[in-house]
Structure formats: structure tokens, C-alpha cells
BAVEX-54545 format. One record per residue (C-alpha): residue number from 1; x, y, z. Coordinates in steps of 0.001 Angstrom, whole numbers, always signed. Each point is the difference from the previous one (the first is absolute). Layout:
N
resi NUM&px X&py Y&pz Z
...
***
This chain:
362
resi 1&px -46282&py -6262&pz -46460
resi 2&px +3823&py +935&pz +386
resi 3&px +551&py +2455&pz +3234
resi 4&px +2455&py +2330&pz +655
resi 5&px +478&py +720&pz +4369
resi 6&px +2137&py +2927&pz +232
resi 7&px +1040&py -1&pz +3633
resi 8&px +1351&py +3308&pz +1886
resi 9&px +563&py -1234&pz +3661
resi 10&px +405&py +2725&pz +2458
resi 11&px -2526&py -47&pz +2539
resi 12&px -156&py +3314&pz +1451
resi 13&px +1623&py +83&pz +3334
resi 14&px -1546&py +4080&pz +1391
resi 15&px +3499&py +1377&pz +312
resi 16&px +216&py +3475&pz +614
resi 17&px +2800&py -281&pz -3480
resi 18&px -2583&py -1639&pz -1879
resi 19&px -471&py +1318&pz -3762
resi 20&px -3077&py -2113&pz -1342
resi 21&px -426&py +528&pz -3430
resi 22&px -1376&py -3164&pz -2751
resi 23&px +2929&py -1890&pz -1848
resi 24&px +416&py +1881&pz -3047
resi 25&px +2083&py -3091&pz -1240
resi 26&px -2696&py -2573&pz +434
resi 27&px -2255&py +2901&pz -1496
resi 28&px +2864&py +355&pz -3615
resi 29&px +19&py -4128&pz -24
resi 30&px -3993&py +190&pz +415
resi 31&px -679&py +2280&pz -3173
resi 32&px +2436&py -2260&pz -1964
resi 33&px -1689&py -3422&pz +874
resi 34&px -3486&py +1385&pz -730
resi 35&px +1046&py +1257&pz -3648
resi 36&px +1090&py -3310&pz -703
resi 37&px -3640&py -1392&pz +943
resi 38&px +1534&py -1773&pz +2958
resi 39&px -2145&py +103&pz +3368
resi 40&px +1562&py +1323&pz +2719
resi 41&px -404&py +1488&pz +3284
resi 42&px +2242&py +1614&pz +2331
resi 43&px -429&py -1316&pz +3803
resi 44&px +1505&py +3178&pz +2238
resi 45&px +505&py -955&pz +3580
resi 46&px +540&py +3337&pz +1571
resi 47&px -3782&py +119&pz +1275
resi 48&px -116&py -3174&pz +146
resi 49&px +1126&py -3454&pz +2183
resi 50&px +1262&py -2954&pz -353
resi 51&px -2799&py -2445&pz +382
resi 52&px -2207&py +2390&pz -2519
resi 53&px +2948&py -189&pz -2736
resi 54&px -161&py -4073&pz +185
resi 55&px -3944&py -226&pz +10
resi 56&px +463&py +2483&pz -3313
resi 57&px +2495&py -1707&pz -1897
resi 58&px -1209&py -3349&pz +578
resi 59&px -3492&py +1656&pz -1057
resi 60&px +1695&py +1216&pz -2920
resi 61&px +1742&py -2901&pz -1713
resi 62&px +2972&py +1704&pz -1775
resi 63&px +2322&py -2079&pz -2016
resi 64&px +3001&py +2299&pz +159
resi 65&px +552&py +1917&pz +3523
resi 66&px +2625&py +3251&pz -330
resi 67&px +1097&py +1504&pz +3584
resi 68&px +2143&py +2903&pz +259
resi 69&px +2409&py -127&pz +2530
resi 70&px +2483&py +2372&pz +1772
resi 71&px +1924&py -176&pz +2892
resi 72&px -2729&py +1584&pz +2747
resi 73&px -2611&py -2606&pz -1714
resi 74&px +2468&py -3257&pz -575
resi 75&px -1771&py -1506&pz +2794
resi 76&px -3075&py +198&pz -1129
resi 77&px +521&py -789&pz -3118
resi 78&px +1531&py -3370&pz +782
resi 79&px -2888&py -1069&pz +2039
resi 80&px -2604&py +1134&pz -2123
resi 81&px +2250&py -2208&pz -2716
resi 82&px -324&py -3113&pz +2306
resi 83&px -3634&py -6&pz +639
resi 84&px -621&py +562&pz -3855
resi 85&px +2259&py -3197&pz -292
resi 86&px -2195&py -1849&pz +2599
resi 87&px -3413&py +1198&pz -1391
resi 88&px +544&py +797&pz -3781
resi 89&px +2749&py -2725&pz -339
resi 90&px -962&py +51&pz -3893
resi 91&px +844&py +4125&pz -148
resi 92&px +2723&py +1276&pz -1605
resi 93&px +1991&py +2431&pz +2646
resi 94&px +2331&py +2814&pz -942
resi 95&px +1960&py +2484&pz +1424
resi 96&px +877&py +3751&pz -892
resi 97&px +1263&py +2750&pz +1223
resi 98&px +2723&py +1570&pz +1375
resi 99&px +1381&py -2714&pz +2695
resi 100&px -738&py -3058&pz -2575
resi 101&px +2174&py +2548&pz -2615
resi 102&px +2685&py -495&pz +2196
resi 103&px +286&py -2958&pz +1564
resi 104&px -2060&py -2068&pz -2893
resi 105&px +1484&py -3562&pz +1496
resi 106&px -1255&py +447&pz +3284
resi 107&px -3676&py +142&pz -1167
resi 108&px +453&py -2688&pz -2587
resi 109&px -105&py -2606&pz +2655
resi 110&px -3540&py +1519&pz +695
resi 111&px -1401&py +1084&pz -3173
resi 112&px -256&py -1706&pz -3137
resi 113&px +1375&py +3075&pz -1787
resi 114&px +958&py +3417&pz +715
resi 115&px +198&py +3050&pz -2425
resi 116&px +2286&py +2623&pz +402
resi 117&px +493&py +3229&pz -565
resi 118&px -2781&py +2025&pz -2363
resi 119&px -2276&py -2738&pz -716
resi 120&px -2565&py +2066&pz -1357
resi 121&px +320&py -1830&pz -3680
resi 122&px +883&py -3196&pz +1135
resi 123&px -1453&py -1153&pz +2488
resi 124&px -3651&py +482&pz -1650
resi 125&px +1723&py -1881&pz -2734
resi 126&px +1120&py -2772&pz +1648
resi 127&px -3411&py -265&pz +1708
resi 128&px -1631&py +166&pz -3550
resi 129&px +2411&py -2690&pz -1151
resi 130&px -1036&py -2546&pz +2645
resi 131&px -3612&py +323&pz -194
resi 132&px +189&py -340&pz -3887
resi 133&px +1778&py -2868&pz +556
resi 134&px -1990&py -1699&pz +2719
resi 135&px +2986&py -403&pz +2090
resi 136&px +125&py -1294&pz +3467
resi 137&px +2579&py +1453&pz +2762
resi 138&px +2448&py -2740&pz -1008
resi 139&px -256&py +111&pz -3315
resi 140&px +2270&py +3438&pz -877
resi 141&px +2191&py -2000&pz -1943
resi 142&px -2046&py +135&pz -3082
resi 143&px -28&py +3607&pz +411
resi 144&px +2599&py +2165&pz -2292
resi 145&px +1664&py +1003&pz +3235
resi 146&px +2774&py +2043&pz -1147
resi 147&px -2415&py +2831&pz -1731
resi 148&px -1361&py +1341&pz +3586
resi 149&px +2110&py +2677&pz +1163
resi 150&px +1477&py -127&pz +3671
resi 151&px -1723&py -3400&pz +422
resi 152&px +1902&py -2416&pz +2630
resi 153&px -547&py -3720&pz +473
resi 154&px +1595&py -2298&pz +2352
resi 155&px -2297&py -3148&pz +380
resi 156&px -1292&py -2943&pz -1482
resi 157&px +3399&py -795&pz -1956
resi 158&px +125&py +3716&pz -1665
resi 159&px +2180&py +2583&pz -23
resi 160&px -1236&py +3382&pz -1453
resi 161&px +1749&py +2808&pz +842
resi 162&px -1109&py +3103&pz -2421
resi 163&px +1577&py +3460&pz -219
resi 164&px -1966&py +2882&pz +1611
resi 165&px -1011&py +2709&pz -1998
resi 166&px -791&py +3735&pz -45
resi 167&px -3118&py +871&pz -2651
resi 168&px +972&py +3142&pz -1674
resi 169&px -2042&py +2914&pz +658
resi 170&px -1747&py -752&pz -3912
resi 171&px -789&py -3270&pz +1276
resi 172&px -1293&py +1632&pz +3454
resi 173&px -1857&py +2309&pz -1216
resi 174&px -1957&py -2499&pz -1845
resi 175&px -1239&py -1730&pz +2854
resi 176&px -3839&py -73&pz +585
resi 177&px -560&py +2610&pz +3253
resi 178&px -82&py -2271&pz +3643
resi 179&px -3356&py -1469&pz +413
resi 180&px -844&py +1074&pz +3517
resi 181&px -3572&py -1401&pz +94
resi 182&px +822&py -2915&pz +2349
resi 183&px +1169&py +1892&pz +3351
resi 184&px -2140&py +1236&pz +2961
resi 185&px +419&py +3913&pz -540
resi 186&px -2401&py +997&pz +2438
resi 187&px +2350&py -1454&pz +2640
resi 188&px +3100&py +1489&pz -1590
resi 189&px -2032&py +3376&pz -17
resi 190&px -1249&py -24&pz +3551
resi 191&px +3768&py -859&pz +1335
resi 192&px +1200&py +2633&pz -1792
resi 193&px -2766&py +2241&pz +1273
resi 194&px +699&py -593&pz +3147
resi 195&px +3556&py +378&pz -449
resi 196&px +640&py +3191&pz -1875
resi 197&px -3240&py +1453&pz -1082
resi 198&px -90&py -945&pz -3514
resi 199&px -552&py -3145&pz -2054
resi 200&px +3543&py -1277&pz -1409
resi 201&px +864&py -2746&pz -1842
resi 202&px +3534&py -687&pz -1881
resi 203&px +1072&py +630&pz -4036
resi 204&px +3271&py -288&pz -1670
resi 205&px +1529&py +2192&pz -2399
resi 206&px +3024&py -1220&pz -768
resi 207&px +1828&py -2899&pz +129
resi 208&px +3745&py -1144&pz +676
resi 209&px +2953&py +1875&pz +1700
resi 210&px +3239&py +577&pz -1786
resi 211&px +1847&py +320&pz +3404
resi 212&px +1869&py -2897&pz +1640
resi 213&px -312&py +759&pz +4077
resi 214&px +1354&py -2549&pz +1776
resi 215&px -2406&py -1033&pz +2445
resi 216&px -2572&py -37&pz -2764
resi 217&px -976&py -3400&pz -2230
resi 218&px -2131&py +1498&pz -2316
resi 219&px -716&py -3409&pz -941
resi 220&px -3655&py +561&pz -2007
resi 221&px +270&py +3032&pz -1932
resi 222&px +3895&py +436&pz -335
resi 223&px +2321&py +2486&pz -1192
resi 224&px -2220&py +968&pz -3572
resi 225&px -1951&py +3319&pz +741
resi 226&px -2734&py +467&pz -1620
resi 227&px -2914&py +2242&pz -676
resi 228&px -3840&py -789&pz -129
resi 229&px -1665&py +2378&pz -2430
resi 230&px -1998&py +2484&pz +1462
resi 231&px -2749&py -443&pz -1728
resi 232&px -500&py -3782&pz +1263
resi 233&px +812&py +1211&pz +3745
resi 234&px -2893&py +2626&pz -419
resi 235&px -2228&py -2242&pz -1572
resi 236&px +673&py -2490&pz +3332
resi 237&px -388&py +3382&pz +2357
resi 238&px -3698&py +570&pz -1399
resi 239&px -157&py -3925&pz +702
resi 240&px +1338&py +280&pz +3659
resi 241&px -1987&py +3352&pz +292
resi 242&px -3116&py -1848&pz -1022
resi 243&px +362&py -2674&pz +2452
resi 244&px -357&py +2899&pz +3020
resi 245&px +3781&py +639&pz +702
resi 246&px +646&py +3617&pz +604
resi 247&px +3941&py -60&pz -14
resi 248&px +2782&py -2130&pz -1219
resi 249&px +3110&py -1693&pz +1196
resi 250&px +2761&py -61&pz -2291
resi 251&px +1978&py -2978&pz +1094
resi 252&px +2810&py +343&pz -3075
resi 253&px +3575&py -226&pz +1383
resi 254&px +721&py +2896&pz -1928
resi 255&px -2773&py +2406&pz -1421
resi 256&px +1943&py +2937&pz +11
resi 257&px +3409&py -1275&pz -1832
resi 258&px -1825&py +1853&pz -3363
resi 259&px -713&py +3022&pz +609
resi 260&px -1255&py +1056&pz -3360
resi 261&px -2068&py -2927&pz +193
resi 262&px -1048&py +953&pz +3962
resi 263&px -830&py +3603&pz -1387
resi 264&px -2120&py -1667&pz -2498
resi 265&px -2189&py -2148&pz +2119
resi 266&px -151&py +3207&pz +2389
resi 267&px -1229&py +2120&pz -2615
resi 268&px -3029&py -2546&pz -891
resi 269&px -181&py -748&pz +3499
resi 270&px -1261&py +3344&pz +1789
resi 271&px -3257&py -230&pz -2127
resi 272&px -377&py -3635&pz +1896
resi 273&px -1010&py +1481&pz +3776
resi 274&px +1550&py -2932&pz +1339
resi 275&px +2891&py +22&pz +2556
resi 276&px +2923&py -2597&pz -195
resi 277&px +2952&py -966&pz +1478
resi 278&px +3251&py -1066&pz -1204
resi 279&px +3670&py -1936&pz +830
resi 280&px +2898&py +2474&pz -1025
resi 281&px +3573&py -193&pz +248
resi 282&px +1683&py +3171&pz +1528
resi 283&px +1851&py +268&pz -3467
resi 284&px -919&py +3213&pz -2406
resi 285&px -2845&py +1219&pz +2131
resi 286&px -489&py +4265&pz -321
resi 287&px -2381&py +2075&pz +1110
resi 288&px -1412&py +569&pz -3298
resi 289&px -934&py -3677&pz -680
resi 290&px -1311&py -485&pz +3683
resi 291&px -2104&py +3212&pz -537
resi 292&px -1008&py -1449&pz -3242
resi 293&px -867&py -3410&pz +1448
resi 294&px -2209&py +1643&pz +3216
resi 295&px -2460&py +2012&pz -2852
resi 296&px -589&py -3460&pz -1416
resi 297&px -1675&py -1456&pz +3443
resi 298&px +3119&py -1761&pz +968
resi 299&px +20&py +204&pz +4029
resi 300&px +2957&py -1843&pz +1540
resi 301&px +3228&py -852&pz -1666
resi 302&px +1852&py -3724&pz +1638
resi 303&px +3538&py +470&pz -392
resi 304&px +2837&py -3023&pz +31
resi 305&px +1976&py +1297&pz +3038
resi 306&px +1620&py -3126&pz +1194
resi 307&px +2591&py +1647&pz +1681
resi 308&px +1383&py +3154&pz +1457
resi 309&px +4049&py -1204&pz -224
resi 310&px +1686&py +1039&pz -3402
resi 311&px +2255&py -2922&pz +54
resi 312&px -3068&py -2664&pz +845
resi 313&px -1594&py +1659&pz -3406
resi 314&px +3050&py -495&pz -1861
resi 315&px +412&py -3535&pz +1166
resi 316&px -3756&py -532&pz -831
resi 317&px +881&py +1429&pz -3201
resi 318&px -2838&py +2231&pz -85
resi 319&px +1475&py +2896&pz -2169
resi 320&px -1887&py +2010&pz +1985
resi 321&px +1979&py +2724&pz +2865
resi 322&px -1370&py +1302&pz +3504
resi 323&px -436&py +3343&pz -1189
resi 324&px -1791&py -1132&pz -2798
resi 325&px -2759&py -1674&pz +2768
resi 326&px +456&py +3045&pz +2182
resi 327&px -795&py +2476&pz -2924
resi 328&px -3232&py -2394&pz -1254
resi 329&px -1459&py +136&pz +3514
resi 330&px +671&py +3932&pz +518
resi 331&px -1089&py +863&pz -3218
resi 332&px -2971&py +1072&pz +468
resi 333&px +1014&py +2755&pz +2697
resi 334&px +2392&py +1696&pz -2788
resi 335&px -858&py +3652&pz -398
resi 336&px -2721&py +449&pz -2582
resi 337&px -1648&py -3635&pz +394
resi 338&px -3489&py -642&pz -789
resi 339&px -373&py -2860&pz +2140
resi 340&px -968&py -1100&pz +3175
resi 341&px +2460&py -1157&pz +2169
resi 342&px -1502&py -2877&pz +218
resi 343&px +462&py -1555&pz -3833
resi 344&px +3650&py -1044&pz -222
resi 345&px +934&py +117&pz +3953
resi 346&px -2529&py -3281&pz +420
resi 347&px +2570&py -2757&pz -504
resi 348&px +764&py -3737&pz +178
resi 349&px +3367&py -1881&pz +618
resi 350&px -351&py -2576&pz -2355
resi 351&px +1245&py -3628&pz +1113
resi 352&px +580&py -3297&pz -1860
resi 353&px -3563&py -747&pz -176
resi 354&px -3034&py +2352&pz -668
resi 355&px -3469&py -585&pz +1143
resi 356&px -2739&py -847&pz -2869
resi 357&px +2235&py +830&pz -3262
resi 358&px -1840&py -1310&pz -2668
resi 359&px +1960&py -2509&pz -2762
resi 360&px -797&py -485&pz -3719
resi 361&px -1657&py -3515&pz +1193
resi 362&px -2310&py -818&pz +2287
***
């Protein structure tokens, strides 16, 4: 039987910053392998430990082991890759994710491969390719190696180094919804409980952001923004609302650059009885559209802050001004508001790094 492991390696560490929400990424690549009649299974570590992760896998079998890795889980990742090299020496291991879309060489020496960028397509492809083929971890060579988008080799005498790419929204919108029926979400729901009150767990809208902020790689979804349709987010919302979540966490960079497309999903939206959450920049926000966005269930409002100095911003090349951040967080005191102080005066200074974003893979 040909396996799939799709590894997502944080192990939950109880800080009081902690976000815990399952890997929508492993949860896209999931949905994908499964249509293509290829077993898989996605191992998440978060309520998990070490020891229980090796007594799986090995339990498991897989011929081809994906693990996402970023820069808070680039430890882990490497040593979960070494003890699948010393127990399932015959596994295939790859890399994805944000880090590996980076700095591909420096996982090459690890992995047998590593996919970068959206891998939605071709990863699953490339798996599909190797099983029909019957292929062994060193035999990639008899693989048409140049058709697999954002695929990097360094090893075993090859050199692959594939362009990324950026699926149009067409091309995302025909994606099968995430599979979500391999995570623990009685866990997630109890932490989240306990947290805030309310079961959450994480969606994206939209994908891609078309601005070029210095301090930010954007190295998986790039600058191409693009729109899920509605109806395919609402049809995952009953999923998610079926599965016992109460309230959703938005974790695009930018859900509110469109605002006829943000009135849209707010209209359809206030007939949910869900609350969300979002990430905003401080760009184009008015009372009207925060009003609009609070009678759809949204509750808080994360805006990219970074810093308080007009000439940092302008070196960061955020095209974004401290009044512009000043008037986002005060809006909601402006004469005639409908809102509660607290919806757009919650913020977060966003750094180079944010906790639990979600890729395309893994």
C-alpha cells in the first residue's frame, strides 16, 4: 500500500501567546492526496510528543514523508527528519513551507526533496508519479522532474531547481475544500474554551498580497491576490460549523484589501451567528465598513502596526502613515459609531514572524 505522512511539527509549548488552531495546509494537501486515491494521513504534533510521533510513523509505514517547516518549528522539523532517516531509512522525506521556500539548499542536505511555494497541485502529483512508478527514494531520476512546480533537488547527483508558482484564483477555486477529518478538535475546542469562551479554529479567504513591505518574505503565497468564491468558503463554514466550532479566525494577510468583496462576505455572513476575527492593515478602514463588519459577528480587528515612527514606515516601505494607524485604532470612538470600543482598538504589532499562519502545504 503506498502512504502518504504529512507531518506538522509544533508541539505545543502552553504559552500565554499561543494560537492553536489545526494546519489548514496539511488539511488543502490532505483533500488533494485523497482525490487522487492516495492514502494519507496527517500526523499533527501540537497535542502530541515526540516519542508518540516515532511509535506512529514507524506504525504507519509511509513511503513519502512531507513536513512543513518554518522558522519557530526548524528545529523540530530537522530532528523529526533524522529519526525518520534512522527508522524509515526506505521513506521518502520532503520539505515545505515557508522556511524550506526560502532557503531550499539548506534543507536539501536533509531532505530528499523540498517543494516550494503553493504546492497544492504538485506536490500530490509528484507523489502520484512515484507510486505509479514504483520508485524508491533514490530513484527520482526516472521521474519527469522538470513538470513539478517549485520542486528543488540537491542530492544524489541531481539538480532540480523549479520555478514557484501562484495558482490563479480559477485554478483555486477549484480545489476540493481542506479535509479536516484527521485532527484532534476536541482539544483545539477545549483550548479555545478555556481561552476565550468560544470554539475557534482558522479559514482563509484570500490569498496573496500585492504589497512589497520590507521586513516581509511573503515567500508561500506571494504578491498575486486572489479571491476564494464565496460560495466554496460558505460551503467550508457549514463544514467547520459542523465539526462544533462556534467562531472563526481569519488568518488572510489581507481580508479587507476588497472591500466590495468584504461587504459581500459580510452581507452572507450575519445570517452565519458565528463571530470571527481578522488581520487588517490600517489602510482604507471607515467607520462605515467597520460598522458593517461588527453586524456580521466579526469581534476583534488585528492590525499591522509595526511601528509608531513615520520615517521607520517609510523605510519599511509600508505605504501605510501614523495617522492612518492612529485613525484605524480610534475609529470606533468617532461620533455616530455603532461599535464597541473594543472592535478596532484590540491590536497587534506585527513582527517578522507570526504565530500558527497557515501555508498552502502542509
Amino acid at each position: 500500500m503506498s502512504r502518504v505522512a504529512i507531518v506538522f511539527p509544533y508541539f505545543r509549548t502552553r504559552a500565554p501567546t499561543e494560537m492553536l488552531f489545526p494546519p489548514l495546509g496539511a488539511a488543502f494537501l490532505t483533500s488533494q492526496l485523497r482525490q487522487l486515491r492516495i492514502e494519507t494521513r496527517v500526523f499533527d504534533c501540537t497535542f502530541g510528543s515526540f516519542r508518540q510521533l516515532q511509535r506512529d510513523l514507524i506504525a504507519y509505514q509511509p513511503e513519502i514523508v512531507g513536513i512543513y517547516s518554518m522558522v519557530s518549528f526548524s528545529r523540530n522539523t530537522f530532528r523529526i527528519a533524522e529519526m525518520v532517516r534512522a527508522h524509515l531509512p526506505h521513506s521518502l522525506l520532503v520539505a515545505g513551507g515557508p522556511l524550506p521556500t526560502l532557503y531550499p539548499e539548506r534543507y536539501s542536505r536533509h531532505f530528499d526533496a523540498v517543494f516550494r511555494g503553493e504546492a497544492d497541485l504538485s506536490f500530490p502529483l509528484f507523489c502520484q508519479d512515484f507510486f505509479a512508478h514504483n520508485l524508491s527514494r533514490h530513484g527520482l531520476a526516472d521521474l519527469a522532474l522538470h513538470s513539478y512546480a517549485g520542486l528543488f533537488i540537491q542530492n544524489d547527483g541531481l539538480q532540480v531547481d523549479n520555478p514557484t508558482v501562484h495558482y490563479k484564483a480559477q485554478v483555486v477555486n477549484s480545489f476540493p475544500l481542506p479535509d479536516r477529518s484527521d485532527f484532534d478538535h476536541a482539544a483545539y475546542q477545549k483550548e479555545w474554551l478555556a481561552k476565550t469562551g468560544s470554539a475557534t479554529t482558522s479559514i482563509m479567504i484570500t490569498l496573496g498580497c500585492p504589497f512589497n513591505c520590507d521586513f516581509c518574505s511573503r515567500p508561500v503565497f506571494g504578491g498575486l491576490y486572489r479571491r476564494r468564491d464565496l460560495e466554496l468558503v460558505f460551503a467550508e463554514i457549514d463544514q467547520i460549523r459542523r465539526l462544533g466550532y462556534k467562531s472563526l479566525w481569519i488568518a488572510d494577510d489581507n481580508f479587507t484589501l476588497d472591500y466590495s468583496f468584504l461587504s459581500r462576505f459580510c452581507q452572507r455572513m450575519a445570517r452565519q451567528q458565528m463571530s470571527w476575527s481578522c488581520l487588517s492593515r490600517v489602510t482604507g478602514i471607515t467607520a462605515e465598513i467597520a460598522s458593517e463588519m461588527k453586524q456580521a459577528g466579526c469581534q476583534r480587528v488585528y492590525l499591522g502596526l509595526e511601528t509608531g515612527d513615520q520615517v521607520t514606515l517609510e523605510l519599511m516601505n509600508k505605504k501605510a502613515s501614523v495617522a492612518e494607524g492612529i485613525n484605524a485604532c480610534t475609529i470606533s470612538a468617532m461620533p455616530g459609531s455603532k461599535l464597541p470600543p473594543s472592535l478596532l482598538s484590540v491590536t497587534q504589532v506585527k513582527p517578522f514572524l507570526r504565530l500558527r499562519k497557515p501555508s498552502s502545504w502542509l
